[in-house]
N, CA, C and O atoms as a DFTB+ gen file, in Angstrom:
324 C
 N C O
     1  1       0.848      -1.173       0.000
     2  2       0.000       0.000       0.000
     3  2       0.888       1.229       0.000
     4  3       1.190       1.825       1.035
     5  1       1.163       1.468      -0.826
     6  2       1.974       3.314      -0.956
     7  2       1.239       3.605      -2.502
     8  3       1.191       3.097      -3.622
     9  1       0.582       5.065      -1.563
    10  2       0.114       5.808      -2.175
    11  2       1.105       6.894      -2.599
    12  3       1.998       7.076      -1.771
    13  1       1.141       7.419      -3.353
    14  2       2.282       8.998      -3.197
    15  2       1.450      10.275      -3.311
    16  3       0.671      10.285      -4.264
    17  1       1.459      10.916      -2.843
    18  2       0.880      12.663      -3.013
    19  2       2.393      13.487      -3.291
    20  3       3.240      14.017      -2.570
    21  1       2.255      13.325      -4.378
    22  2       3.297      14.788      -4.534
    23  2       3.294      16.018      -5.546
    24  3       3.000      16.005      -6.741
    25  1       3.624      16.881      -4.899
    26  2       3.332      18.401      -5.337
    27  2       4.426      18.761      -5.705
    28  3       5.473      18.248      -5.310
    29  1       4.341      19.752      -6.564
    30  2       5.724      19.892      -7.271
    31  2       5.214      21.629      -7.061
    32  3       4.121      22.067      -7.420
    33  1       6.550      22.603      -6.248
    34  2       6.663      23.842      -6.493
    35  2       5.983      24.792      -7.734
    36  3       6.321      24.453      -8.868
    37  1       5.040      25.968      -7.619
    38  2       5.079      26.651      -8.796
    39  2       6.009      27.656      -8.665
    40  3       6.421      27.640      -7.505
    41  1       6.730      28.852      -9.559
    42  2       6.994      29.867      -9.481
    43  2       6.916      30.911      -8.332
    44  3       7.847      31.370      -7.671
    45  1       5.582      31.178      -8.250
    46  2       5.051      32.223      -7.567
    47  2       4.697      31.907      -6.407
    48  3       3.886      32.659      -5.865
    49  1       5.145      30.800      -5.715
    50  2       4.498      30.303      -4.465
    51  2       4.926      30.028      -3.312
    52  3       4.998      28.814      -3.506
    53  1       5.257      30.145      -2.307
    54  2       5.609      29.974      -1.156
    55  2       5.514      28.326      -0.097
    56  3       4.858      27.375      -0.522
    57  1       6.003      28.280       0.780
    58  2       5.918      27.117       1.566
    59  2       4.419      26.669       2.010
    60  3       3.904      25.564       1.837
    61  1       3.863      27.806       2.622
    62  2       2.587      27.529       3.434
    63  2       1.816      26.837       2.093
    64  3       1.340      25.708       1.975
    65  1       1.873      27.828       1.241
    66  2       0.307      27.515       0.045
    67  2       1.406      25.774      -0.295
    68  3       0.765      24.793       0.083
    69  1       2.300      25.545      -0.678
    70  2       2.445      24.034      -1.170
    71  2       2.295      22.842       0.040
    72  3       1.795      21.739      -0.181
    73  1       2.849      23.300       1.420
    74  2       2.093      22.373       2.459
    75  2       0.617      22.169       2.686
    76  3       0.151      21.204       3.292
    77  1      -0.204      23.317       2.065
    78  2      -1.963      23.062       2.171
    79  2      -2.080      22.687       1.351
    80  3      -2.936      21.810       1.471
    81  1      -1.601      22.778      -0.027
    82  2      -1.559      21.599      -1.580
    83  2      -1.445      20.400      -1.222
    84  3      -2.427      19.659      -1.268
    85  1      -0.390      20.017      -0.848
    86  2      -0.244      18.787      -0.293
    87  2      -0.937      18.194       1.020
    88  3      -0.852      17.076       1.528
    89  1      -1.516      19.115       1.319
    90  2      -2.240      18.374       2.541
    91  2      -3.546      17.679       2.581
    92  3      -3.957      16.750       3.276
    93  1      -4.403      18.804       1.086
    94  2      -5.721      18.745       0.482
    95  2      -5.166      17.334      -0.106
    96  3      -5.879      16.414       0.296
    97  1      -4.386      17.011      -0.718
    98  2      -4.320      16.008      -1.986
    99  2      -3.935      14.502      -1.159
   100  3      -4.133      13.375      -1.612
   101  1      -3.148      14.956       0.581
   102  2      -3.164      13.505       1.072
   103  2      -4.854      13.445       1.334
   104  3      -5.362      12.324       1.325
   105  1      -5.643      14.514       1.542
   106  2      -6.678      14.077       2.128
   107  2      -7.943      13.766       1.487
   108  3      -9.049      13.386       1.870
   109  1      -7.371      14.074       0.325
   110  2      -8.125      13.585      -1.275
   111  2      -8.113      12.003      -1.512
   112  3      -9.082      11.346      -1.892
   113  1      -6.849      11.517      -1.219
   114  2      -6.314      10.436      -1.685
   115  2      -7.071       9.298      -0.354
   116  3      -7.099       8.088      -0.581
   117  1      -7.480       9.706       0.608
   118  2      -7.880       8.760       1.811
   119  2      -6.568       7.944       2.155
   120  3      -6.634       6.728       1.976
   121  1      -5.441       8.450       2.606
   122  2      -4.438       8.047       3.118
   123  2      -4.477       8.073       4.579
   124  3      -4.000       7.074       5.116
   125  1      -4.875       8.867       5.245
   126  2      -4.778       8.809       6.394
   127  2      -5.439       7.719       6.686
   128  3      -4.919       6.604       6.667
   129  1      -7.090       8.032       7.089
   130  2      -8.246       7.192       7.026
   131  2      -7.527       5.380       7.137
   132  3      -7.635       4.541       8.033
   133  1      -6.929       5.345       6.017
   134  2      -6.396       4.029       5.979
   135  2      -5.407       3.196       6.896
   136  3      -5.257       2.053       7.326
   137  1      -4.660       4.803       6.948
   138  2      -3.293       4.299       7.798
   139  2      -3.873       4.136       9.567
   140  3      -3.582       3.182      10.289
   141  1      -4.493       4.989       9.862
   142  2      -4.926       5.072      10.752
   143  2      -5.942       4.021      10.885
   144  3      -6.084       3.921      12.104
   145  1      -6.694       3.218      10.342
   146  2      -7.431       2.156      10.610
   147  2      -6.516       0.413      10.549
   148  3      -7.024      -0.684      10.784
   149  1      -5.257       0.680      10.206
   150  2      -4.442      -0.208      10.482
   151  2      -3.394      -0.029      11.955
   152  3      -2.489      -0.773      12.332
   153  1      -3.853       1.091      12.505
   154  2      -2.949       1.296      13.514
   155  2      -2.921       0.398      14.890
   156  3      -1.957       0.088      15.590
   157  1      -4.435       0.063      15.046
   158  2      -4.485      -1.121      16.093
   159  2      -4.898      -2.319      15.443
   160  3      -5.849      -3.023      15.783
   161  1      -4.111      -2.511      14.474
   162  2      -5.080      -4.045      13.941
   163  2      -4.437      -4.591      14.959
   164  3      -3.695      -4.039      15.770
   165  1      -4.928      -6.316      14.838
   166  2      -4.537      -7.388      15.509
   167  2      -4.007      -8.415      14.528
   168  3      -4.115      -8.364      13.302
   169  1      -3.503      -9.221      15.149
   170  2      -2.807     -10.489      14.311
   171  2      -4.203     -11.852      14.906
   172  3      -4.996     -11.981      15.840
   173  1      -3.832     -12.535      13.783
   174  2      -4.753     -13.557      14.379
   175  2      -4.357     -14.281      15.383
   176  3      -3.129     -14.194      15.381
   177  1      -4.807     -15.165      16.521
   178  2      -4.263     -16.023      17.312
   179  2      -3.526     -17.313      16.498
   180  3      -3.834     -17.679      15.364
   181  1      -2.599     -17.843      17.255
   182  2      -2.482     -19.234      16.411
   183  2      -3.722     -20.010      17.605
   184  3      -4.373     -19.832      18.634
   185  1      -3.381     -21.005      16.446
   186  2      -4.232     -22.351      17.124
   187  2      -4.145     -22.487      18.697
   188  3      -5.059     -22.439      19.521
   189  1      -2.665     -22.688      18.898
   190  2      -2.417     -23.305      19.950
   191  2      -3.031     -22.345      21.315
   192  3      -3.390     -22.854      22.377
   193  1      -3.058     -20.632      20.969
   194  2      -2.998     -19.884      21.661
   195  2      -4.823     -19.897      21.902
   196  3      -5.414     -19.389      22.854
   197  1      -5.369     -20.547      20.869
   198  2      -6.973     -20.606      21.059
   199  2      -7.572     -21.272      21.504
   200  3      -8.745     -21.190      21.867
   201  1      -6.562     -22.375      21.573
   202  2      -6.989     -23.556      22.546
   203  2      -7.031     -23.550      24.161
   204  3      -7.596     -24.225      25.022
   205  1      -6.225     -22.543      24.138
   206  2      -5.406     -22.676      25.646
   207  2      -6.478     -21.747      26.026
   208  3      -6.830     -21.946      27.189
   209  1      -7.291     -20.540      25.282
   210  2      -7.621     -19.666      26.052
   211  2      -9.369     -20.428      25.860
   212  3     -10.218     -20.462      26.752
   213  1      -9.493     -20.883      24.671
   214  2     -10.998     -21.866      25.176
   215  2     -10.864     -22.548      26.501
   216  3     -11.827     -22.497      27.267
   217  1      -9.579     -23.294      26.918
   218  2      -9.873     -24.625      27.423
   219  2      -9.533     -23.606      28.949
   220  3      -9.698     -24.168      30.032
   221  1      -9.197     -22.546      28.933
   222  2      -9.348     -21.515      30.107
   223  2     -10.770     -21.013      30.748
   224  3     -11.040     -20.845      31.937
   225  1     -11.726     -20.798      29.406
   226  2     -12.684     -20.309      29.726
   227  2     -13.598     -21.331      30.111
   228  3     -14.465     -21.131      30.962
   229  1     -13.451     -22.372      29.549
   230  2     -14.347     -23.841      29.902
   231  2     -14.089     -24.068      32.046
   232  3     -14.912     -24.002      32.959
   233  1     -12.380     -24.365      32.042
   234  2     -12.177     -23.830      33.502
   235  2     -13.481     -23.502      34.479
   236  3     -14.167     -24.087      35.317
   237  1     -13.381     -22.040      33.766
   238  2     -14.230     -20.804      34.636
   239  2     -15.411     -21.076      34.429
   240  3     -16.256     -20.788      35.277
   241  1     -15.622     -21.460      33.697
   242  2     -17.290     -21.863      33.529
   243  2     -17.830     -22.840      34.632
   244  3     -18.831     -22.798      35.346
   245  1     -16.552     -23.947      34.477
   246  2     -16.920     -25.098      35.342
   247  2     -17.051     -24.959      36.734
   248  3     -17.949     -25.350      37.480
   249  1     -15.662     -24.131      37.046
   250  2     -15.671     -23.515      38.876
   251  2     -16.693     -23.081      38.740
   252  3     -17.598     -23.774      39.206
   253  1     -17.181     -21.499      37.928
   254  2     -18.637     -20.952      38.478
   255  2     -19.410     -21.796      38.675
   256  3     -19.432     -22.091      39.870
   257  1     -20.384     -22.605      37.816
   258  2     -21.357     -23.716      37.695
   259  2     -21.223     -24.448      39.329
   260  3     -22.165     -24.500      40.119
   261  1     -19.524     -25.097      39.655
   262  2     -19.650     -25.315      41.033
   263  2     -19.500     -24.743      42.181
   264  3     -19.646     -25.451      43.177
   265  1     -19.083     -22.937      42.391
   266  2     -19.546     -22.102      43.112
   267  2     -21.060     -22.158      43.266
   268  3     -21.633     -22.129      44.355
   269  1     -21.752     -22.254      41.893
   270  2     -22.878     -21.572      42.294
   271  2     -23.923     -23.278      42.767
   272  3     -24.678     -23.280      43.740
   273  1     -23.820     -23.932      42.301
   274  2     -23.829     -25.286      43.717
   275  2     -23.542     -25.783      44.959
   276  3     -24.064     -26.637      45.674
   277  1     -22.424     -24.927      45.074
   278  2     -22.326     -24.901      46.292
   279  2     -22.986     -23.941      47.013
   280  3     -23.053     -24.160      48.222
   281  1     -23.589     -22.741      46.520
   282  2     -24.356     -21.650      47.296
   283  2     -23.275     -20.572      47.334
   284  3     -23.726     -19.486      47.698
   285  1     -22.264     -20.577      47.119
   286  2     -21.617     -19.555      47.256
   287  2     -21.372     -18.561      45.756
   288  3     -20.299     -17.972      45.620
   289  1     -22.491     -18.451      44.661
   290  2     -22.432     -17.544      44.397
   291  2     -24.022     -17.341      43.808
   292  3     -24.661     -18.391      43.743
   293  1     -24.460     -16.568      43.536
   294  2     -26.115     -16.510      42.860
   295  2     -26.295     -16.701      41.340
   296  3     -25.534     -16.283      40.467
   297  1     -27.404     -17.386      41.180
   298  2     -26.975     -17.739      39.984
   299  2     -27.607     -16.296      39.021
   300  3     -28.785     -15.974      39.178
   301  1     -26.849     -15.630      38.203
   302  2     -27.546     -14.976      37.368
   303  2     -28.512     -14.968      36.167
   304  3     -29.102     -14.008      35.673
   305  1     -28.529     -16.052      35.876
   306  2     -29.506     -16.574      34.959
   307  2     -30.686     -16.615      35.318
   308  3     -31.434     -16.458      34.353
   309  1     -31.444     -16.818      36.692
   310  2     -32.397     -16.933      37.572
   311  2     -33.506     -15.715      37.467
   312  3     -34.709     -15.615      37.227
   313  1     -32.183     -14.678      37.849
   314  2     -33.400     -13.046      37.926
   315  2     -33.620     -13.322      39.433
   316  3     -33.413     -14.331      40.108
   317  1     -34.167     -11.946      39.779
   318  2     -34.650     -12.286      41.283
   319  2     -36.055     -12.138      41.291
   320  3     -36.942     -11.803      40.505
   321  1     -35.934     -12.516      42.485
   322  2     -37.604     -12.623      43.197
   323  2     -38.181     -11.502      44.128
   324  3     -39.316     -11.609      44.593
């Protein structure tokens, strides 16, 4: 992904007016937008790392399920009375 924006000097023109040339034309081009929506991507998990964190959450499921058999926690699924 490289886009280029480039402005080329006229004659009669100064710094400011070719930095707002170029600034209109990155923002023409949707460069930012882009770059900036890759800034927090993520990578995918591997396998191994998906397993470990399923077979984590299965865990927690299981303790809760036997917390909440034992009375020591409420079950939320219930609603109250």
């Amino acid at each position: 992904m490289s886009i280029n924006a480039e402005v080329v000097k006229n004659n009669n023109e100064n710094n400011l007016a070719i930095l707002r040339r170029f600034t209109k034309r990155v923002q023409g081009a949707g460069v930012l937008p882009r770059v900036r929506s890759l800034r927090y991507a993520t990578r995918k998990l591997s396998p191994y790392v998906k397993q470990k964190k399923t077979l984590k959450a299965i865990a927690k499921r299981e303790h809760v399920q036997e917390q909440i058999k034992l009375g020591k926690l409420v079950d939320a699924s219930r609603g109250r009375k």
